[in-house]
C-alpha positions as CSV (number, residue, x, y, z in Angstrom):
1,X,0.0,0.0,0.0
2,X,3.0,2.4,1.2
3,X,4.7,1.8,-2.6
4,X,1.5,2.5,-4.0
5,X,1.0,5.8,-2.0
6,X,4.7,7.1,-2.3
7,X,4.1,6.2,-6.4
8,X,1.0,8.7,-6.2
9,X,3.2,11.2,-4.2
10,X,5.8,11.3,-7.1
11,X,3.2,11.0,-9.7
12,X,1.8,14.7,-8.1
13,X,5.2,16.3,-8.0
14,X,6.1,15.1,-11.6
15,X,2.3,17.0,-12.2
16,X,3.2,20.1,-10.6
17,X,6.6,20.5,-13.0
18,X,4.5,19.6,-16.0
19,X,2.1,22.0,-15.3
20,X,4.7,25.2,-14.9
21,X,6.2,24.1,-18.4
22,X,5.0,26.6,-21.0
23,X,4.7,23.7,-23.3
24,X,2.1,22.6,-21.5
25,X,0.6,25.9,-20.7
26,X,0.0,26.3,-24.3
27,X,-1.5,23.1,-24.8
28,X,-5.6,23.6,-23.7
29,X,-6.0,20.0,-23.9
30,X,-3.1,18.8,-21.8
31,X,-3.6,21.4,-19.3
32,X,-6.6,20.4,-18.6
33,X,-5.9,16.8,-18.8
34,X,-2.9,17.3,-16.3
35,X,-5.0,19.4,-14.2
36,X,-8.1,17.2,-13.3
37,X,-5.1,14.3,-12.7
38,X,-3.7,16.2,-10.0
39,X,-7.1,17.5,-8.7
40,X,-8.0,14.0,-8.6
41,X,-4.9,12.7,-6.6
42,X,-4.8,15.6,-4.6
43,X,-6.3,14.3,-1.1
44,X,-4.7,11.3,-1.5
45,X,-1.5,12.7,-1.5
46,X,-2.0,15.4,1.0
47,X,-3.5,12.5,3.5
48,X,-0.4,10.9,2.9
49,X,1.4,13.8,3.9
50,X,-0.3,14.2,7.2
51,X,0.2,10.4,7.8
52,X,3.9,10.7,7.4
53,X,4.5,13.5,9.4
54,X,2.5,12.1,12.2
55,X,4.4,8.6,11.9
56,X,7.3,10.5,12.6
57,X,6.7,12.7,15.2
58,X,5.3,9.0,16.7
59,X,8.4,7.5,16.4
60,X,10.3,10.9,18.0
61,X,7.8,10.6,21.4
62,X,8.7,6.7,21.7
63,X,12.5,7.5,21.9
64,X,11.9,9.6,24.6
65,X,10.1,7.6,26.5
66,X,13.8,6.0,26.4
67,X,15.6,8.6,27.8
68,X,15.5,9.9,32.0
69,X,12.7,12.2,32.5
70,X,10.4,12.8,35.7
71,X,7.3,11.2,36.0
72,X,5.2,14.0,34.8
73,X,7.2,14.3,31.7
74,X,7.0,10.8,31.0
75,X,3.0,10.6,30.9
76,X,2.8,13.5,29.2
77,X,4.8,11.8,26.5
78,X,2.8,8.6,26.8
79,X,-0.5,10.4,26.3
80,X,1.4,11.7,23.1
81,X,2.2,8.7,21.9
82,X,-1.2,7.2,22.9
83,X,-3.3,10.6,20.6
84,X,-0.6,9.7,17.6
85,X,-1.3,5.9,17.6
86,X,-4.9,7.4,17.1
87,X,-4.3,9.7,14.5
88,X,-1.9,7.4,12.2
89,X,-5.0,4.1,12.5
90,X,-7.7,7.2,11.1
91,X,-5.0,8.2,8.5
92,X,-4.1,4.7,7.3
93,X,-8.2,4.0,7.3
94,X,-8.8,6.9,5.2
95,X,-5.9,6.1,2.8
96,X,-7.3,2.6,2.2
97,X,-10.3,4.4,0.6
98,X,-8.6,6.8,-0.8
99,X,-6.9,4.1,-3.0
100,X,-10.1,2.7,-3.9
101,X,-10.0,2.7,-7.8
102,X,-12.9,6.1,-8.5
103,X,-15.3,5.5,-10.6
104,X,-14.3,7.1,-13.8
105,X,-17.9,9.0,-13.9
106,X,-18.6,10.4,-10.6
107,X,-17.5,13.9,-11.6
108,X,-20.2,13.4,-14.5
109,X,-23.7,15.2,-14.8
110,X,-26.4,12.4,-15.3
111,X,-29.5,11.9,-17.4
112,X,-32.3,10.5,-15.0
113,X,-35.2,8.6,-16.7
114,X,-38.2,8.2,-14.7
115,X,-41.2,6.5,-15.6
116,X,-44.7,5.5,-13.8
117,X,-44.8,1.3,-14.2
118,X,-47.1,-0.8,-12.3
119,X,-50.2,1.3,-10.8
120,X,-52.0,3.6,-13.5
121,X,-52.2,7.1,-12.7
122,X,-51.2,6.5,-8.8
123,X,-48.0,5.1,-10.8
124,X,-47.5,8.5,-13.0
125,X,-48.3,10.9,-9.9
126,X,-45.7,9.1,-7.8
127,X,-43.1,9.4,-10.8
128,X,-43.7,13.1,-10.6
129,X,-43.3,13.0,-6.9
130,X,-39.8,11.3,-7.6
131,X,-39.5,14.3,-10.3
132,X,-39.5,16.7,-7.6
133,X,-37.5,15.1,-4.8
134,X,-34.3,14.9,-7.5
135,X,-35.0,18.6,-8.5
136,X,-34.8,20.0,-5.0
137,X,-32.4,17.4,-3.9
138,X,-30.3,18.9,-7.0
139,X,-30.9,22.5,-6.1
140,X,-29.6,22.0,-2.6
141,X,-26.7,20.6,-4.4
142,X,-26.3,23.7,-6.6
143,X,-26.6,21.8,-9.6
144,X,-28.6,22.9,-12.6
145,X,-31.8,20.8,-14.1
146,X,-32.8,21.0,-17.7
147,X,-36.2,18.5,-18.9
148,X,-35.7,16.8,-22.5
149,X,-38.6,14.6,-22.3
150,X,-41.9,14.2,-20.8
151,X,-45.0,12.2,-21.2
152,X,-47.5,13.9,-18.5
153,X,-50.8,12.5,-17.3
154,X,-54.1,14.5,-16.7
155,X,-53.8,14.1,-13.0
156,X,-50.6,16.1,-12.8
157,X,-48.0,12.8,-13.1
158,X,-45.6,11.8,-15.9
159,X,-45.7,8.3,-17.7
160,X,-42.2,9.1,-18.3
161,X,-39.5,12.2,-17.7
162,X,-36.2,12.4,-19.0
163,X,-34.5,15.6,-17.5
164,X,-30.0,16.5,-17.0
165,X,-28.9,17.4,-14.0
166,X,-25.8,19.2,-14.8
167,X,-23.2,19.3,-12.0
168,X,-19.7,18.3,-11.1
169,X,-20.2,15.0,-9.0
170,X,-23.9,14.7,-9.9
171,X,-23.4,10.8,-10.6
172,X,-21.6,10.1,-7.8
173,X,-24.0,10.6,-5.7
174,X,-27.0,9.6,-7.4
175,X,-25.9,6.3,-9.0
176,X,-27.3,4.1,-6.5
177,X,-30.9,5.3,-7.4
178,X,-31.1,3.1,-10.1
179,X,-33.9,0.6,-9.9
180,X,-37.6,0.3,-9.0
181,X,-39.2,2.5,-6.1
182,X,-42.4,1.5,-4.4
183,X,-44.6,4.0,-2.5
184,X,-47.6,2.6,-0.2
185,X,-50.4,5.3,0.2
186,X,-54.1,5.6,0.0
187,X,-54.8,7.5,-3.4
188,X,-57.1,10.8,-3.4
189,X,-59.0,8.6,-5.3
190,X,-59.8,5.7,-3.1
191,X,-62.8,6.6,-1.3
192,X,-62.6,3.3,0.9
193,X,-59.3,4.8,2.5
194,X,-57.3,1.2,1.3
195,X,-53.6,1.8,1.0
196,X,-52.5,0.9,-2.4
197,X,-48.7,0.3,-3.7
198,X,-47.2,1.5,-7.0
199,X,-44.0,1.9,-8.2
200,X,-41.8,3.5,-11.0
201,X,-38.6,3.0,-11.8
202,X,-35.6,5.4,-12.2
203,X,-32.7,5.1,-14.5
204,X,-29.5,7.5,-13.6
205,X,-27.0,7.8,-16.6
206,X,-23.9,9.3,-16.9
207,X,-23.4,12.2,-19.7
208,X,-21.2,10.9,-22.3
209,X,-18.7,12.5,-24.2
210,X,-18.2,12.7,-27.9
211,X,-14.7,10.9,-27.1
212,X,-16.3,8.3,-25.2
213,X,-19.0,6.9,-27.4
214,X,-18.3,7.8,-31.1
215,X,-21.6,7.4,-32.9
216,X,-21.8,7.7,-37.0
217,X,-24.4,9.4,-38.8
218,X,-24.6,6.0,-41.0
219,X,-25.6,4.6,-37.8
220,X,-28.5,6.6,-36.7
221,X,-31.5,6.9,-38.5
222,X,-33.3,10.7,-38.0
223,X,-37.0,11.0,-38.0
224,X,-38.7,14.6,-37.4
225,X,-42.5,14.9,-36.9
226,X,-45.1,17.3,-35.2
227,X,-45.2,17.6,-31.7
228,X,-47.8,16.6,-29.9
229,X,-49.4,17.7,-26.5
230,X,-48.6,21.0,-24.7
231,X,-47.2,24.2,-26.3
232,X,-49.8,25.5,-28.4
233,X,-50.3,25.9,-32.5
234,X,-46.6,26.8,-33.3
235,X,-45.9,23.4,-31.6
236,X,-48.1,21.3,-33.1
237,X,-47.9,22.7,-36.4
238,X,-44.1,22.8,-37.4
239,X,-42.1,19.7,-37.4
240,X,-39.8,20.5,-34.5
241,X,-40.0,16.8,-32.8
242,X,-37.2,14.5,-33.4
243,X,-37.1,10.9,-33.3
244,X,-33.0,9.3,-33.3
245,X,-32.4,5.5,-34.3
246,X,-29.3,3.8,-33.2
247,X,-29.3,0.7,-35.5
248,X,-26.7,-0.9,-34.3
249,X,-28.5,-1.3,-31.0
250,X,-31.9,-0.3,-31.3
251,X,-32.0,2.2,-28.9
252,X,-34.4,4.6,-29.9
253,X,-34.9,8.8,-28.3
254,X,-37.6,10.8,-29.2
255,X,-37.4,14.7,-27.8
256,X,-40.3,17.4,-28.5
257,X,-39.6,19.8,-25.6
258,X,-38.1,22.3,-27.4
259,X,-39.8,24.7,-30.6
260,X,-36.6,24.5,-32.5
261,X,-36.2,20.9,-34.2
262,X,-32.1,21.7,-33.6
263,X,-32.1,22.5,-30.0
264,X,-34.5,18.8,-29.8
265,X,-32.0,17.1,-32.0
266,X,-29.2,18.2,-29.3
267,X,-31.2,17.0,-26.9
268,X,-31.7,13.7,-28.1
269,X,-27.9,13.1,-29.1
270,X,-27.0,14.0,-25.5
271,X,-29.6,10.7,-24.3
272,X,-29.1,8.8,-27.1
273,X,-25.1,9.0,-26.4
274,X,-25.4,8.4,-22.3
275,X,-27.8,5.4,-23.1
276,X,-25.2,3.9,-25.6
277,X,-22.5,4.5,-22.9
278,X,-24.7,2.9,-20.5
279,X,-25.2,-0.1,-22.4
280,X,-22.0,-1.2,-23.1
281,X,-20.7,-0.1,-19.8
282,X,-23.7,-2.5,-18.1
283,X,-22.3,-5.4,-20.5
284,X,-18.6,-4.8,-19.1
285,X,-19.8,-4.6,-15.4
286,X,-22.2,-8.1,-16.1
287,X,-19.2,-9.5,-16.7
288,X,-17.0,-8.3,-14.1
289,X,-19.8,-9.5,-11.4
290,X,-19.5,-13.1,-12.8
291,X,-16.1,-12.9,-10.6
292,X,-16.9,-10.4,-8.2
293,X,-20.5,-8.5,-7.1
294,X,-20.8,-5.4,-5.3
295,X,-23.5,-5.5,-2.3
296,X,-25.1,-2.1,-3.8
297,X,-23.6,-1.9,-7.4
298,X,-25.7,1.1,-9.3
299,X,-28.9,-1.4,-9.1
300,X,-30.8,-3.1,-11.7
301,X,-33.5,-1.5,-13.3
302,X,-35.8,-4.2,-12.2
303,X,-34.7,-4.5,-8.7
304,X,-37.1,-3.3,-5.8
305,X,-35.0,-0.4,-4.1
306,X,-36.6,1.5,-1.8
307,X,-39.9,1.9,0.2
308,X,-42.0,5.2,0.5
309,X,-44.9,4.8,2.9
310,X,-47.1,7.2,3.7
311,X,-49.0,6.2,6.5
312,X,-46.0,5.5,8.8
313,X,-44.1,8.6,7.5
314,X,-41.3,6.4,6.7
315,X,-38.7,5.6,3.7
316,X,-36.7,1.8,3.9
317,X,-33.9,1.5,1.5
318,X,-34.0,-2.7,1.3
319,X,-30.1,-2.9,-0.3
320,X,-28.6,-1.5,2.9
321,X,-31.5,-2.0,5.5
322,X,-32.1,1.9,6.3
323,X,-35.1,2.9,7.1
324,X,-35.8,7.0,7.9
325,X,-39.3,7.9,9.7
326,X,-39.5,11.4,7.4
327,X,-41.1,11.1,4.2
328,X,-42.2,14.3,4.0
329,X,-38.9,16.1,4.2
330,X,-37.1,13.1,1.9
331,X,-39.6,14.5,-0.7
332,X,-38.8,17.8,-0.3
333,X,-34.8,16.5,-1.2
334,X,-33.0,15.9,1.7
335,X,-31.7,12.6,0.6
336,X,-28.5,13.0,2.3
337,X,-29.0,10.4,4.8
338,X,-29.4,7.6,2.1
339,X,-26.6,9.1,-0.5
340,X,-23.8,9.2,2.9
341,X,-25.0,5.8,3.6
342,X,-24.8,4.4,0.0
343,X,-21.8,5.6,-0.7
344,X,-20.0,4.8,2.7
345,X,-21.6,0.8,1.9
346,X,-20.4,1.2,-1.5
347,X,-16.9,2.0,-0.4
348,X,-17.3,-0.4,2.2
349,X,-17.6,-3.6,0.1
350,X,-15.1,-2.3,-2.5
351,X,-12.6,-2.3,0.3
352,X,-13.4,-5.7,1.8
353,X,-12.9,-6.9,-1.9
354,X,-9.9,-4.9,-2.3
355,X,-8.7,-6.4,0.8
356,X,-9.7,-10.0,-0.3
357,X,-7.6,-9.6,-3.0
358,X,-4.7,-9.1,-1.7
């Protein structure tokens, strides 16, 4: 672990001459390159930092316990040596996750898909709820939201909503909200006050860059036709809605939000892309959990997640066994509770692994 650190260490110094060259300077690309490399190693190396200093000034208090001092003096020195064994165990803790292998899209904005599935309308308003809860959780976040898509019901619900949440670190926290949420509640129109359950299912993708996922015009097949719903004659008139084709894997993206056909053919290339990237990054990972499976992973689509019932005012998160008695306010977007304790889990198991590998 200690080679591996001091490797990082030098890796960051070599950084910091590169970036003062005024080759590099001049070169947009590698600066920035060069510059999100460091920013990325840079806790690790200043935790390193702290650990070595404290290691020594350990080592400095347990010679002098071998040298003549007075009693006073001599527990003094112990309780030292006691608050730097301390220290150095937190240090070396942190620097095991630290070395954790990051997720090569957490600094990513995300796509999120949501979509009403089994329960009708009760389905659809609950998939708007959801709707909501990501959009203020996002704003506490200061992260920006943008919709693409949506399908909306009558009753104020969404079949389906495709919306961006651009921010840096957006998918890091959210990843683990893929899959199916259930909510429990008696429906406004349920006159016998019986509690009924629904769910919807969200889908959180990472934005994909043009360098990621290459996609050829040959490749896609473009449709544009009238929209349809909301947004008056100048919407329903002109041909503004796009439909995008990706033969090679049939994924298909429609996006009408927009009046200017352009500005919905943008939007559909930025879904269209992330689900591509998605796809073939769930193929890699199915084959990486044939050897090894993570406790949380990001969730399969299908799989029951979470709990929202309303009677007991309570959420239960069924991959981690958390359950919060504050519905209302989780709604509102204070999700922190369940992000810390995803993510801690998350680094938990990849640690244990990490460790089982060695």
């Amino acid at each position: 672990m200690f080679d591996r650190l001091q490797a990082v260490e030098d890796r960051y110094e070599r950084l910091n001459e590169l970036l003062s060259d005024p080759d590099i300077v001049n070169n947009t690309n590698k600066l920035r390159e060069y510059s999100k490399e460091q920013s990325d190693i840079q806790e690790t190396v200043e935790v390193y930092r702290e650990y070595k200093a404290a290691s020594e000034q350990f080592q400095d208090a347990r010679a002098m316990l071998d040298e003549k001092m007075d009693a006073d003096m001599r527990e003094m020195v112990k309780e030292e040596v006691g608050e730097l064994e301390e220290q150095i165990e937190e240090l070396k803790a942190r620097l095991k996750i630290l070395l954790i292998p990051k997720d090569p899209n957490d600094d990513k904005s995300v796509i999120m898909e949501i979509r009403g599935a089994a329960g009708g309308d009760e389905a659809a308003l609950f998939a708007g709820d959801l709707y909501r809860m990501y959009t203020r959780y996002a704003e506490s976040q200061g992260w920006k939201t943008e919709v693409i898509e949506a399908s909306s019901t009558g009753v104020g619900g969404f079949k389906e909503i495709i919306f961006m949440i651009n921010g840096n670190g957006a998918f890091s926290k959210l990843k683990f909200e893929n899959g199916a949420h259930r909510v429990q509640r008696v429906p406004e129109t349920e006159s016998g006050g019986r509690i009924h359950t629904s769910t919807a299912t969200v889908a959180c993708l990472p934005e994909a860059e043009e360098v990621e996922v290459e996609l050829h015009d040959k490749d896609i097949r473009f449709d544009a036709f009238a929209s349809s719903g909301a947004g008056g004659q100048s919407v329903n008139t002109t041909m503004s809605a796009v439909r995008l084709t990706h033969i090679p894997t049939g994924i298909v993206v429609s996006c009408q939000d927009e009046k200017s056909q352009h500005k919905n053919k943008d939007k559909a290339m930025k879904v269209l892309r992330a689900r591509v990237y998605d796809k073939f990054q769930r193929e890699a990972q199915a084959e990486y959990d044939e050897v090894r499976k993570s406790a949380v992973g990001t969730g399969d689509r299908s799989e029951r997640i979470r709990t929202y019932n309303f009677p007991q005012n309570r959420v239960t998160d069924h991959r981690i066994g958390l359950t919060i008695q504050k519905l209302d306010q989780i709604l509102q977007g204070k999700l922190e509770e369940f992000v810390d304790a995803l993510i801690m889990e998350d680094q938990s198991e990849k640690l244990k692994n990490a460790t089982d590998g060695d």
